[in-house]
C-alpha positions as CSV (number, residue, x, y, z in Angstrom):
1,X,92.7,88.3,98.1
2,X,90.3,90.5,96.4
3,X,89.4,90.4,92.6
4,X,91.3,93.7,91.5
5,X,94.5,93.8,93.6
6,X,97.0,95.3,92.1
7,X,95.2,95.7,88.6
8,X,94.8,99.3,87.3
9,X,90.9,100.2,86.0
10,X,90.5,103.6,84.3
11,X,86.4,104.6,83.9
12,X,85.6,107.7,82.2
13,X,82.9,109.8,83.2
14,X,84.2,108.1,86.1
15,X,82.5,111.0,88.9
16,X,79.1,110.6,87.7
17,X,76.1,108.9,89.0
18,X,76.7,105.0,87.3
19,X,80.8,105.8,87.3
20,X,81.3,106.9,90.4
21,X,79.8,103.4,91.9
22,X,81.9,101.1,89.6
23,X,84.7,103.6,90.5
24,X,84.1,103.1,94.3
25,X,83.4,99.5,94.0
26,X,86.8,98.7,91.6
27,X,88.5,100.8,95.1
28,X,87.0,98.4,97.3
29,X,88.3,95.5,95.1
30,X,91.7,96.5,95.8
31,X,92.1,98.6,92.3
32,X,94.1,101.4,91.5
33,X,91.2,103.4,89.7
34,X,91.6,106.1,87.3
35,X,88.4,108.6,86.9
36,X,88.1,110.1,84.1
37,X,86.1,113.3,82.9
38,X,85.7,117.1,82.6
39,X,84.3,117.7,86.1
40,X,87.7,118.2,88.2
41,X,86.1,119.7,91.0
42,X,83.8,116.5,91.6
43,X,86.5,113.6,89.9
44,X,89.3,115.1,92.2
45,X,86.6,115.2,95.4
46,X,85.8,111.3,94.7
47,X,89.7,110.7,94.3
48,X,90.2,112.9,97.6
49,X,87.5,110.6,99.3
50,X,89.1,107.4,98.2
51,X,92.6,108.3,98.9
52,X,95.6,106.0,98.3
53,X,94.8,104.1,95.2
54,X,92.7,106.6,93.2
55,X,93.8,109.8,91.0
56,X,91.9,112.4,88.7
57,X,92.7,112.5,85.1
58,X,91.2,115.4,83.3
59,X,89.6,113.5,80.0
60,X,88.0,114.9,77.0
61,X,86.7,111.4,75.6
62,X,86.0,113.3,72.1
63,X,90.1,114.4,71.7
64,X,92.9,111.8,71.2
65,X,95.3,113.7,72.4
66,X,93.6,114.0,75.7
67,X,93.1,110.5,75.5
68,X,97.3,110.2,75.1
69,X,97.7,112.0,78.2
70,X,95.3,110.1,80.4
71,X,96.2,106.7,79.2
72,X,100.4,107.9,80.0
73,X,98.9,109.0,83.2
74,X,97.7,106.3,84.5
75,X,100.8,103.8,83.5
76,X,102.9,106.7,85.0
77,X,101.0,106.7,88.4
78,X,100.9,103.2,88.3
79,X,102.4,101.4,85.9
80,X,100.3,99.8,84.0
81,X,96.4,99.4,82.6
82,X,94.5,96.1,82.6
83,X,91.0,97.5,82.4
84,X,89.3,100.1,80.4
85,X,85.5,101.6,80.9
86,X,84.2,103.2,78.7
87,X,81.4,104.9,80.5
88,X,81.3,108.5,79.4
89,X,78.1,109.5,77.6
90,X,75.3,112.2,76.7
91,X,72.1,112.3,76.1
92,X,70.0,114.3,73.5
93,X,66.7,116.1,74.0
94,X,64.0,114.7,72.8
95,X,63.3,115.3,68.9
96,X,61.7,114.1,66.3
97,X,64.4,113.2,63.5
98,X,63.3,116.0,60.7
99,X,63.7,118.5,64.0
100,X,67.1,117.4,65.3
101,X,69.5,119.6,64.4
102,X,72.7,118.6,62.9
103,X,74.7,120.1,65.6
104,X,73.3,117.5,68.2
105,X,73.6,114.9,66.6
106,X,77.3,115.2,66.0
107,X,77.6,115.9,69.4
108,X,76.2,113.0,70.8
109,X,78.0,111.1,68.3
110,X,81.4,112.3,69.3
111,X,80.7,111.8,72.2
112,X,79.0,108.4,72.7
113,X,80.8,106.8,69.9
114,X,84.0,108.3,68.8
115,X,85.0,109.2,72.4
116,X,84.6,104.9,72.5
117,X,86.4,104.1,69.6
118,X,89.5,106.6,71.0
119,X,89.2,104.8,74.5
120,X,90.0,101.5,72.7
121,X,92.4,103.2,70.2
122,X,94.3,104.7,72.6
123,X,94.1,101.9,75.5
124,X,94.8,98.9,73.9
125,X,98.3,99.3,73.1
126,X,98.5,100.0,77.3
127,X,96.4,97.3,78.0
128,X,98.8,94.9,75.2
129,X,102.1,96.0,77.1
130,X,99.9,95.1,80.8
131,X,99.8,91.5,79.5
132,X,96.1,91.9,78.4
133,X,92.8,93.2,80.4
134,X,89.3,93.8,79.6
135,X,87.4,97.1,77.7
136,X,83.5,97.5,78.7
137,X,81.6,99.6,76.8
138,X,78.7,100.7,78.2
139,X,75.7,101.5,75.8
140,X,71.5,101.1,76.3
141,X,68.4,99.3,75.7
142,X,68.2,101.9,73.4
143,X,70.8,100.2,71.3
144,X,68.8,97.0,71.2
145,X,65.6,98.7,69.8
146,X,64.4,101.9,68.2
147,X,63.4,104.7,70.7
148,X,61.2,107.8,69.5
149,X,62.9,111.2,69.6
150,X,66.3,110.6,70.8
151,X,67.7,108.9,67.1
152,X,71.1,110.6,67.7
153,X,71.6,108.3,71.1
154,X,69.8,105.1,69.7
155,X,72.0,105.7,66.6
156,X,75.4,106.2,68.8
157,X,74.9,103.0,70.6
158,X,73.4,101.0,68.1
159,X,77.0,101.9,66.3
160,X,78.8,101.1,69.5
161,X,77.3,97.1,69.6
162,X,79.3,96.8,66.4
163,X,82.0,98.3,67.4
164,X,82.7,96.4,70.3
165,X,82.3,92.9,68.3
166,X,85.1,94.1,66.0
167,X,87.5,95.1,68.6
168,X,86.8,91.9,70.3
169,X,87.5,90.1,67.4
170,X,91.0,92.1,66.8
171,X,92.2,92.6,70.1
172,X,90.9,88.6,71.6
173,X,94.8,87.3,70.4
174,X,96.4,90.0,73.0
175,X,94.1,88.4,75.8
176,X,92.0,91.7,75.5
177,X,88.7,91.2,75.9
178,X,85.6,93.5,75.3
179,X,82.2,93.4,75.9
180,X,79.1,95.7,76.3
181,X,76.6,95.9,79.0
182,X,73.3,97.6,78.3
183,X,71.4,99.2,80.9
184,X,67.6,99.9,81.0
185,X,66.4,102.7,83.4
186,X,68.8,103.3,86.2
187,X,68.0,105.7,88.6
188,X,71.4,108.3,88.5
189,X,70.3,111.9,87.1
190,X,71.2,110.9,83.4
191,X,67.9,110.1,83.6
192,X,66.3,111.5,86.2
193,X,67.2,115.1,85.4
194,X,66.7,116.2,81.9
195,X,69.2,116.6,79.4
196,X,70.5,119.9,78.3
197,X,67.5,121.8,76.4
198,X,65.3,119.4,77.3
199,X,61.5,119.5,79.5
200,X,61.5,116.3,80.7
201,X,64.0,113.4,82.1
202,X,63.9,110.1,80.6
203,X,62.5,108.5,84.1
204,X,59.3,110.8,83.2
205,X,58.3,108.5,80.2
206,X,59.2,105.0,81.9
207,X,57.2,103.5,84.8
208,X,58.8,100.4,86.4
209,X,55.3,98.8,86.9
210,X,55.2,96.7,83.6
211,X,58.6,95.5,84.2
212,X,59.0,92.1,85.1
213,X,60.9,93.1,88.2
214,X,59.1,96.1,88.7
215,X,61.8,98.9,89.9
216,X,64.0,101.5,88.5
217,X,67.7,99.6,88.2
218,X,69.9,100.8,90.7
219,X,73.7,102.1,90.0
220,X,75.1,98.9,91.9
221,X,73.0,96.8,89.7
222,X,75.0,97.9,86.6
223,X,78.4,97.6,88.5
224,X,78.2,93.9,90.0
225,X,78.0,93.0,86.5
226,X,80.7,95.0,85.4
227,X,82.8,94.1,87.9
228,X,82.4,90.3,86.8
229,X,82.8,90.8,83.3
230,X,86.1,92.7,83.8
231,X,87.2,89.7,86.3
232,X,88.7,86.2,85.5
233,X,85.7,84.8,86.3
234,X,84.6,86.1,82.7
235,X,87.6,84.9,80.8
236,X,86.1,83.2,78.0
237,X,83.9,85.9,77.6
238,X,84.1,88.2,74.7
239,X,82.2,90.0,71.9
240,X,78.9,89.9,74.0
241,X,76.0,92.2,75.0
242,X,74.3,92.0,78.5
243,X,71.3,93.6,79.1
244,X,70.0,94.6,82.7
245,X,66.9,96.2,82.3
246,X,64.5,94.7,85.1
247,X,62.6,93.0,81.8
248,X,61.9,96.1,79.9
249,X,62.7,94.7,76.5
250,X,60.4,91.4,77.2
251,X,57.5,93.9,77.4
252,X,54.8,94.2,79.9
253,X,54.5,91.2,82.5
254,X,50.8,90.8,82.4
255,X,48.7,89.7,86.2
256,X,46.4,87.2,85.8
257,X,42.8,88.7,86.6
């Protein structure tokens, strides 16, 4: 039997380069999958591609209504919802803080952290009449420490690390658990390709060789854990952060001369 059969996994932002592998892999668990997002020409190609099992739900993350309509959706299509990701996210070019405009940082705000705390507004009444299930919220290493010039995405998922211990903390009664993963650099073209009015892609500023395993993480690397936390094998896990970052955070792993 395979870990997700016959459980129901909606993951916004769910045709992009780190959704569209835990979208794939969830399919190959024997999920139903939701995928979530703006882009219908590329979430209704992945759905296409998977076939029986998987559905497009168009999914403005920042609008509650929207978020209504997806989460109805998916219990309509298939009954029920027993686990949420909430993967959707944008990046802001890089700015000092006196030179961000107030425009950007609202928008990566709304995105990054009020489209999360809708996700979980909306989905936990699904996931309450489903018996229970698991959120993931996926944030940064940027959460974990300061990063020059991008404040309005270190700020967003700084705010998300709390919000994810509270709704553990209200929703852990209804056998709901949530938890938040952290990724370093992972090589999808979030970072690869520069953000929108930006120069430069993240990957431009971080070279793996430092890193105590020296390599860019890869998509699958953020999704094996997912997959476990969002299992039964993680239970009795809830209200914690796991970061997979190849050692970024430890700092430079030094060779002896």
């Amino acid at each position: 039997m395979l870990r997700f059969d016959g459980r129901t996994v909606l993951v916004t932002g769910g045709a992009g380069g780190q959704g569209s592998s835990h979208v794939r892999a969830y399919h190959a668990e024997g999920a139903n999958v939701v995928i979530g997002g703006i882009d219908a020409g590329r979430g209704t190609a992945l759905a296409d591609e998977l076939g029986d099992r998987a559905r497009f739900v168009s999914l403005d993350v920042t609008d509650e209504s929207s978020w209504s309509a997806a989460v109805q959706d998916t219990e309509s299509a298939f009954g029920g919802l027993n686990v949420l990701v909430n993967n959707a996210g944008v990046q802001n070019p890089p700015a000092l803080i006196e030179e961000t405009d107030h425009a950007t940082w609202s928008r990566i705000l709304d995105v990054n952290l009020t489209g999360t705390f809708l996700g979980i507004k909306v989905a936990a009444p699904a996931l309450r009449r489903a018996g229970g299930g698991a959120i993931v919220n996926i944030a940064s290493v940027m959460g974990v420490g300061g990063t020059a010039h991008y404040a309005p995405y270190v700020a967003s998922k700084w705010a998300v690390r709390g919000l994810t211990r509270t709704a553990a903390l209200e929703l852990g009664r209804d056998n709901i658990r949530v938890n938040t993963i952290h990724p370093g650099v992972i090589a999808t073209p979030f970072i690869q390709e520069p953000a929108a009015g930006a120069t430069a892609a993240i990957a431009d500023f971080y070279s793996p060789e430092p890193f105590a395993v020296p390599r860019l993480g890869e998509p699958v690397d953020v999704t094996r854990l997912l997959l476990f936390l969002t299992s039964s094998d993680a239970s009795f896990v809830t209200g914690s952060e796991y970061v997979i970052d190849g050692g970024l955070l430890l700092g430079p792993a030094l060779q002896a001369a």
